[in-house]
C-alpha positions as CSV (number, residue, x, y, z in Angstrom):
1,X,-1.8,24.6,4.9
2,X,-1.7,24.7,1.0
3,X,-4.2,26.6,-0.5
4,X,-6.8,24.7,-2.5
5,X,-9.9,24.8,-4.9
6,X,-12.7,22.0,-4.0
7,X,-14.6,21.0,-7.0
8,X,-17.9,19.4,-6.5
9,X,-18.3,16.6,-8.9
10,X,-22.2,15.5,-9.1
11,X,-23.2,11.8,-8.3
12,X,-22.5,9.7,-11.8
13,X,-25.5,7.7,-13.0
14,X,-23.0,5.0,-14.7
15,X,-22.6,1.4,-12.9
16,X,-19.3,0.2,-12.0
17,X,-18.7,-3.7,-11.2
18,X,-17.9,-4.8,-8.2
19,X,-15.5,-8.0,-7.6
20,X,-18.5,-10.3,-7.8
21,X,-19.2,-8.7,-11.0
22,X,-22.8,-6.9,-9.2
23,X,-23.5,-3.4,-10.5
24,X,-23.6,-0.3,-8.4
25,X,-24.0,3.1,-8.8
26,X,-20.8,5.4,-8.4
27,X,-20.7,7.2,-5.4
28,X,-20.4,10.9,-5.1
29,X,-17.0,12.6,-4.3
30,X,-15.4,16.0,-3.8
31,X,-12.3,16.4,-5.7
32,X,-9.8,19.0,-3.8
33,X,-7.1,20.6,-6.4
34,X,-4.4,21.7,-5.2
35,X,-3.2,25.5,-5.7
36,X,-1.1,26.8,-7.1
37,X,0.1,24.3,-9.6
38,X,3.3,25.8,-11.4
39,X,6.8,24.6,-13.5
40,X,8.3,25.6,-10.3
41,X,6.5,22.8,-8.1
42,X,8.6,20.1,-7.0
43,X,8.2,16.8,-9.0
44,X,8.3,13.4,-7.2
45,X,11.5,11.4,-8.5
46,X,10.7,8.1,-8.9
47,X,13.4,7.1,-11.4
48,X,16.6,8.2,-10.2
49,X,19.3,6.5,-7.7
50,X,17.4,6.6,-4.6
51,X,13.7,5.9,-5.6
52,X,10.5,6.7,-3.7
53,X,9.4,5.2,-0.5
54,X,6.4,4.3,0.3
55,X,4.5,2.2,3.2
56,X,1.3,1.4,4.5
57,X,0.8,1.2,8.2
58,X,-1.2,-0.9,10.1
59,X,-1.8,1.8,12.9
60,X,-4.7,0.8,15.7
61,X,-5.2,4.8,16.1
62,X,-3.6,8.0,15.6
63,X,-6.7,9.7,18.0
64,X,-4.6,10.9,21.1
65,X,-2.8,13.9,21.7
66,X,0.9,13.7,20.3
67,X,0.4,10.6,17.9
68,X,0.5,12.4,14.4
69,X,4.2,14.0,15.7
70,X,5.1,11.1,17.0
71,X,4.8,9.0,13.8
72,X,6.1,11.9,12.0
73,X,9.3,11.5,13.7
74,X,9.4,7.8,12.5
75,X,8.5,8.6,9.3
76,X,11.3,10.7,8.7
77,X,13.7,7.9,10.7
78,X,12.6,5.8,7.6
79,X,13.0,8.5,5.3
80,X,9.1,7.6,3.5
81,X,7.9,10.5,1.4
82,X,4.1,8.4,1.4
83,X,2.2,6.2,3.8
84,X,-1.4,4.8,3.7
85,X,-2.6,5.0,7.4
86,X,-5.7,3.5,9.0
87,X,-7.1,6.4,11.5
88,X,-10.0,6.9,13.2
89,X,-10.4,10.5,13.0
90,X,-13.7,12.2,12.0
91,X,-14.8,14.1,8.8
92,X,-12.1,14.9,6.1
93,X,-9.0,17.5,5.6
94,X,-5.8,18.3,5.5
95,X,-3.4,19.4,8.6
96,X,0.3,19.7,8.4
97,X,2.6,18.1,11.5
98,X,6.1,18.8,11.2
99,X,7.6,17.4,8.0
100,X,4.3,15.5,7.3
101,X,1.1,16.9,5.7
102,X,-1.9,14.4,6.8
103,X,-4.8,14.2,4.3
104,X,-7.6,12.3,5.6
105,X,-11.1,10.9,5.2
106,X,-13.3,9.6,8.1
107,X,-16.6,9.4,9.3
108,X,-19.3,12.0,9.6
109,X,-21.2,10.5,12.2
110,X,-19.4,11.9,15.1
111,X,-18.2,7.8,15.1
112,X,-14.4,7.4,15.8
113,X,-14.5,4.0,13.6
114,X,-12.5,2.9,10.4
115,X,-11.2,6.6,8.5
116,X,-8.3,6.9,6.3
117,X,-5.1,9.0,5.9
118,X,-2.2,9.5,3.5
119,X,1.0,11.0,5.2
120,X,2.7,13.1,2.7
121,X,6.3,15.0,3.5
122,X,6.4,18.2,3.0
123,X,8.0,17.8,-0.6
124,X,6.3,15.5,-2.0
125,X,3.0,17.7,-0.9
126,X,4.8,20.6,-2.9
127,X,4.2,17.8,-6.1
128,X,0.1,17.3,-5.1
129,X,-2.3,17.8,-7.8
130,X,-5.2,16.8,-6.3
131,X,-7.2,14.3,-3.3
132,X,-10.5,13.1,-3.6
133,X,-12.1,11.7,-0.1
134,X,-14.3,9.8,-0.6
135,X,-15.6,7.8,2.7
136,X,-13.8,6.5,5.7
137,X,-12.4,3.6,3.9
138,X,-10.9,5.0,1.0
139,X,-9.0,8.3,-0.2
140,X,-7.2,9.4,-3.6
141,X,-4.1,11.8,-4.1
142,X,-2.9,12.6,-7.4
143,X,0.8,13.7,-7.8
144,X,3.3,15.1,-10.9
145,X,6.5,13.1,-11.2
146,X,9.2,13.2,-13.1
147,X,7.9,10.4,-16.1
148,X,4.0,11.9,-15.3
149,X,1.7,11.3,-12.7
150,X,1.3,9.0,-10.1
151,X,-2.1,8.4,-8.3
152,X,-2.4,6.8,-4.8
153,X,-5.5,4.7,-3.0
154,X,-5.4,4.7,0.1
155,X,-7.9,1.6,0.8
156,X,-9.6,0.0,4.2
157,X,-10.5,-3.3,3.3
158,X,-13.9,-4.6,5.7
159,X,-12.8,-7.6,7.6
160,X,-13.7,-11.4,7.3
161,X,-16.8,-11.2,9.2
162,X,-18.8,-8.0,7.5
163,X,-21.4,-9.8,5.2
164,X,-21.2,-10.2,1.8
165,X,-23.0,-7.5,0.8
166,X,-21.0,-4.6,2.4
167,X,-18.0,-6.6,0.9
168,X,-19.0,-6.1,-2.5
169,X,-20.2,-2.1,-2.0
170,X,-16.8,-1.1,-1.0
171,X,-14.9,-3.5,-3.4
172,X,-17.6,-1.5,-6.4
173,X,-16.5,2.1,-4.7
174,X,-12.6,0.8,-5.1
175,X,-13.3,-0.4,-8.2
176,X,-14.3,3.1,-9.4
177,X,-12.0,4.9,-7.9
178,X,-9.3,3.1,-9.9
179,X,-11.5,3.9,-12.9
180,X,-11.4,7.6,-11.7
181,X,-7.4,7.6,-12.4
182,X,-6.2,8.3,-15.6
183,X,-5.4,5.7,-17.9
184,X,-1.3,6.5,-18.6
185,X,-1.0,7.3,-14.4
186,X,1.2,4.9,-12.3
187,X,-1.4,3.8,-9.9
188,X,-0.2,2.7,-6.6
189,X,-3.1,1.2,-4.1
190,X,-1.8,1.2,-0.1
191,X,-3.6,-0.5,2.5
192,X,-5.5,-3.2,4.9
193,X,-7.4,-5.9,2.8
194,X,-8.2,-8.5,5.6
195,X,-7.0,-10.8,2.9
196,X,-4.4,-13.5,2.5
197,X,-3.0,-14.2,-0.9
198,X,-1.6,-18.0,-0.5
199,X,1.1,-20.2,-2.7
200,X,-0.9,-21.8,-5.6
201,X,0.0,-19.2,-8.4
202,X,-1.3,-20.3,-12.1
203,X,1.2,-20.1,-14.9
204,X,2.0,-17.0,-16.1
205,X,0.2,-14.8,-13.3
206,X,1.0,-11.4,-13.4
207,X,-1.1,-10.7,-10.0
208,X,0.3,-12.8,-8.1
209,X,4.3,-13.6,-7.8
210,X,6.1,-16.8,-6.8
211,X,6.6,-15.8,-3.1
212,X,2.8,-15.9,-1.8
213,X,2.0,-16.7,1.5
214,X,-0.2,-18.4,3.9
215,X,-3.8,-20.0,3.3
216,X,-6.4,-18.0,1.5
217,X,-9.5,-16.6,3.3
218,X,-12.8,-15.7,2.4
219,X,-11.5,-11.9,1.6
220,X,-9.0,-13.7,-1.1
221,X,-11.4,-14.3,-3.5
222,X,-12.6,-11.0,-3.9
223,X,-9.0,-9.4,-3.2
224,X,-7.5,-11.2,-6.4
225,X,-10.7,-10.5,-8.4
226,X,-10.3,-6.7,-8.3
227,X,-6.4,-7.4,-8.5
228,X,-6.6,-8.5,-11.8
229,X,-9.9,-7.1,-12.9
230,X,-7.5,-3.7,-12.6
231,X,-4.2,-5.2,-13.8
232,X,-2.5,-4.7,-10.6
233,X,0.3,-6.8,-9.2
234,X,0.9,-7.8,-5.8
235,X,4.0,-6.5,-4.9
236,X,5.1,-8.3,-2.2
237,X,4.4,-11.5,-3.5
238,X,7.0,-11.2,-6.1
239,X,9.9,-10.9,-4.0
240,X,11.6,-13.5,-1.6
241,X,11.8,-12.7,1.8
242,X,12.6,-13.7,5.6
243,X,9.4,-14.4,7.5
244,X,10.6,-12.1,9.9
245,X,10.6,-9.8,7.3
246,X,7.4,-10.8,5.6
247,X,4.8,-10.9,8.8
248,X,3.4,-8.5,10.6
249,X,2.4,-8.3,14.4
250,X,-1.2,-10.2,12.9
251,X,1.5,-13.2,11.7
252,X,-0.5,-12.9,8.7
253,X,0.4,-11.2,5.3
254,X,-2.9,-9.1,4.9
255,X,-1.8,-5.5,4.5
256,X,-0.7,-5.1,0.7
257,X,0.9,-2.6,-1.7
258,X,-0.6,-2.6,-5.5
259,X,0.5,-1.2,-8.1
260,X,-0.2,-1.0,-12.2
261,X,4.0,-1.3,-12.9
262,X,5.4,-4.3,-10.4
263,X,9.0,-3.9,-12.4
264,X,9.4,-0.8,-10.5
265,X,9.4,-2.5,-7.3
266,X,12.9,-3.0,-6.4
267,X,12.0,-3.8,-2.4
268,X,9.5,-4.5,-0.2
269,X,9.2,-6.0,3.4
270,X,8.1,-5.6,6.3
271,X,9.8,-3.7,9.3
272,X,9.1,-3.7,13.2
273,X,7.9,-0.6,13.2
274,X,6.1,-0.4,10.6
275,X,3.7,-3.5,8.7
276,X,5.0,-3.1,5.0
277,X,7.7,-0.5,3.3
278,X,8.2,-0.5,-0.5
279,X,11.1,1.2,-2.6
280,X,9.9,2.2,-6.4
281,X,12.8,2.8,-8.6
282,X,13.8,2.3,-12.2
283,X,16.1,-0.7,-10.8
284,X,15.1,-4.2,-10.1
């Protein structure tokens, strides 16, 4: 396990808005620096030949003995350096399992519901700046590449039924977390949003590409609100796939991958064993 420094960072009195445009306060977070940081850590490549993999996973539970190896071992079949997991495992840390580090944020009421992990192999962990848990539906790693920094999200999205309300707390604590990431990082957001995007794109969308899919639900509204409230295309939308390739085991396209550059995005589909896999490279 890497050594680290944890830096408390006191509750901010500033208000952040939400996707419905309500105010809230910022919540208070615990930003974890990575150590050491030196010229002779290993730098993500995101721009070269074989590009970066990354993947969120729609995982029921990784809370048995022998599921963290085991996914290991089919993260390195698929050769993905990052995946955005949904876990049910309690409190937050970081614990390494074979090529993978796991860095993850859960509950601390002794409740094995909703959490959130980022599965890291072992050299992209040697490029980690920092992670910031911040509850058990959302978690932030920094990394150095080779053009600067990238920062990850790692988001849980509540589902269609949760009221309104607790909709628009967590969309205001995403919303500030993307705030939280510096303005010149790629930002790439990984995870469940519970929300469909559908077909009728405007003219001259950024968000949202010419291969949507499905009907929109009551998550969509909020979902393309933050989208481009942040400037943040949906990848998958902007490149044609197979069904089979598009769909997950829900039959519904509703976990996403975000992020602030789409033109790096040379692939992205969906695989059997996994819901969604994406390639960033300098070609598309």
């Amino acid at each position: 396990m890497s050594h680290h420094d944890v830096v408390n960072v006191p509750p901010s009195t500033s208000t952040v808005r939400g996707a419905t445009g309500s105010g809230r306060c910022k919540v208070p977070k615990v930003v974890i620096q990575q150590k050491p940081y030196s010229r002779k850590r290993t730098h993500l490549i995101l721009f070269r030949k074989h590009g970066l993999r990354v993947c969120t996973l729609h995982t029921r539970t990784l809370n048995f003995t022998g599921a963290a190896t085991l996914l290991d071992q089919e993260l390195q079949k698929w050769n993905i350096q990052l995946a955005g997991l949904q876990v049910r495992w309690l409190g937050s840390g970081e614990t390494v399992v074979g090529d993978a580090t796991f860095v993850w944020s859960g509950r601390e009421d002794n409740r094995h519901q909703e959490g959130v992990a980022l599965a890291v192999h072992r050299k992209a962990m040697s490029a980690c700046v920092s992670r910031t848990p911040i509850n058990e539906r959302l978690l932030c790693a920094r990394f150095k590449h080779s053009c600067g920094h990238l920062s990850v999200v790692v988001a849980y999205v509540p589902t269609e039924s949760t009221n309104t309300a607790d909709k628009d707390q967590f969309y205001a604590q995403l919303d500030a977390a993307i705030a939280d990431c510096r303005k010149n990082d790629l930002t790439v957001v990984l995870g469940d949003f519970n929300a469909v995007t559908g077909t009728n794109r405007l003219q001259g969308d950024t968000v949202l590409g010419p291969w949507g899919s499905g009907f929109p639900n009551e998550n969509s509204d909020l979902f393309f609100s933050f989208c481009r409230g942040n400037n943040l295309s949906i990848d998958g939308s902007w490149l044609q796939r197979k069904d089979i390739h598009r769909f997950s085991w829900t039959q519904k396209e509703i976990d996403h991958v975000l992020s602030s550059c789409g033109k790096l995005v040379r692939q992205c589909r969906v695989h059997r064993s996994f819901d969604v896999v994406v390639l960033l490279s300098e070609e598309h």
